[in-house]
N, C-alpha and C positions, 0 to 999 in steps of 0.2 A: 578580092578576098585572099587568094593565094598570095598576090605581093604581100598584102596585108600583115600574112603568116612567115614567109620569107623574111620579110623588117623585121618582126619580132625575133627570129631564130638571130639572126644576126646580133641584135642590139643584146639577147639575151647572150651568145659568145660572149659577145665584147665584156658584158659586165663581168661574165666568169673570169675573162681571164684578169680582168681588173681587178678581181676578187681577190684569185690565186697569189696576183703579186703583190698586193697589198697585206697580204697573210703571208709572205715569206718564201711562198711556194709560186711552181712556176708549170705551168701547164706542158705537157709531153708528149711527143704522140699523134700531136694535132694532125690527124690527117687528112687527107681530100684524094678524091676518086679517082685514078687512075685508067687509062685507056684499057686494061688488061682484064681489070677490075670485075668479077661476077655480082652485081649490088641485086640483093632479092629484100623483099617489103617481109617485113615482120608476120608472122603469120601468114605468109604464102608459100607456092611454090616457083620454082621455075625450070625448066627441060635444059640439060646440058647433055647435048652430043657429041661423045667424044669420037676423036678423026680413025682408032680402031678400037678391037675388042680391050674389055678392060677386064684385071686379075684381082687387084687389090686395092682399096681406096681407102685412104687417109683422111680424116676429118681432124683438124687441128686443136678444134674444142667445140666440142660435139652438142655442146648447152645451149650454143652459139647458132649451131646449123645443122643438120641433118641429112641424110644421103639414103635414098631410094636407090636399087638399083631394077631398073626396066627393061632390060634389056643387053648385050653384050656391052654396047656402046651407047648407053642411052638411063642417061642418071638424072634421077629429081632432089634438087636443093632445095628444102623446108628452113625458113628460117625463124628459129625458134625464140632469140632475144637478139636486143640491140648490141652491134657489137662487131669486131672485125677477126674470122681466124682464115682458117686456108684449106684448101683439098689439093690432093695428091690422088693420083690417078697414076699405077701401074700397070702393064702389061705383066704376062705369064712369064717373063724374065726376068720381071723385073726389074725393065726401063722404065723409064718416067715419062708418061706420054704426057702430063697436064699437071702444070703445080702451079694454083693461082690463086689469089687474096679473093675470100668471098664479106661481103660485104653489106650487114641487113641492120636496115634502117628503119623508119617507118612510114608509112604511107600518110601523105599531108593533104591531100586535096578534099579529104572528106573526115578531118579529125580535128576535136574542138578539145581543148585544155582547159580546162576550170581549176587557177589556183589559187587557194588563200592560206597566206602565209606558206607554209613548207610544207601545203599537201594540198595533192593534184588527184584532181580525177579526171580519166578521158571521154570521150563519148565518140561514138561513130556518128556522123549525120548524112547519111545519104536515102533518103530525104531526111526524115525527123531523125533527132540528137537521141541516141539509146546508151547507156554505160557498157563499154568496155572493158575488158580485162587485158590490159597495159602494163608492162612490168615497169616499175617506177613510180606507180600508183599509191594513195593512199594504202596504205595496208587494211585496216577497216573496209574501204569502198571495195577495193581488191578483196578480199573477203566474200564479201558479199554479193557481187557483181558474179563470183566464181560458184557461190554457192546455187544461186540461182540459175545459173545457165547449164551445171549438174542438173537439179532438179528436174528442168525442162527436158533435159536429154533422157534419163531415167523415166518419168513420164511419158514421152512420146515410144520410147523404146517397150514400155509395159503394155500401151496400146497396141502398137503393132505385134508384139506377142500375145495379146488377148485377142488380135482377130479386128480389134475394131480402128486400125491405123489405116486401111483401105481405102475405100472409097464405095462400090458396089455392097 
C-alpha cells in the first residue's frame, strides 16, 4: 500500500510539472532532503539537542514550524504546516551554534486522500479511516472537521471541570 502511495506522489509530480509547463510556467524550488535536513511530520514534534547552551532562536517562518525551548540546550520543533523554513540557534554572544533547513511534511503511512475534482478531504486510518484536519483540504470539510474536534475538546474539558472526567 505505501508503494502504492509513493507511485501515486510521483505520477502526481510528474503531472504538475507537466502542468506548469504546459501553462507557461516552470516549477522552482523543487527540493529534496538533504543530509543536514531537520524533516519533522506535520503536526508533530521532534527533540533537537543542541551541542551548548542556547540564547536566542530564530524560526524563519514561524507558520511553518515552531520552537519549544526545554531546556538550555534542548528545543522542541512542532511542525505546524507543510512547507520548508530554517532555525537558527545563537549562543549568549551571539555565535551561531546551529543554522539548518527544517523540513515538515506529512506523515504517509497511515493517510488516505479522497479527491473529486479540486477538492480533497484527508482521513487518518490507523486502524479505521476518521477526517482530519489537513491544510489543503476542502475548506467546507476543513470547516467542519475543525469544528467538531473543538466541540469534543470543549466538552471533554467541561467534564473534567464538572468533576465527572475521572474515573472513581
Amino acid at each position: 500500500m505505501i508503494t502504492r502511495f509513493r507511485n501515486y506522489a510521483a505520477r502526481a509530480t510528474r503531472a504538475l510539472a507537466i502542468a506548469a509547463i504546459t501553462a507557461g510556467a516552470t516549477l522552482t524550488g523543487v527540493s529534496t532532503v538533504q543530509a543536514n535536513d531537520l524533516v519533522v511530520t506535520y503536526d508533530q514534534s521532534k527533540l533537537l539537542r543542541m551541542p551548548r547552551p542556547v540564547s536566542d532562536i530564530i524560526i524563519g517562518n514561524p507558520s511553518i514550524a515552531d520552537v519549544t525551548v526545554k531546556g538550555s540546550d534542548l528545543l522542541v520543533i512542532t511542525g505546524k504546516s507543510f512547507g520548508i523554513t530554517n532555525i537558527i540557534a545563537l549562543d549568549a554572544a551571539k555565535n551561531v551554534i546551529q543554522d539548518q533547513r527544517i523540513i515538515v511534511q506529512r506523515d504517509e503511512l497511515k493517510v488516505v486522500n479522497l479527491n473529486k475534482g479540486d477538492s480533497r478531504r484527508s482521513y487518518n486510518c490507523s486502524p479505521s479511516c476518521n477526517p482530519t484536519v489537513t491544510v489543503g483540504d476542502d475548506v467546507v470539510f476543513l470547516d467542519t472537521v475543525a469544528k467538531m474536534a473543538l466541540r469534543k475538546r470543549v466538552l471533554s474539558e467541561g467534564a473534567t471541570q464538572a468533576g465527572g472526567g475521572g474515573g472513581s
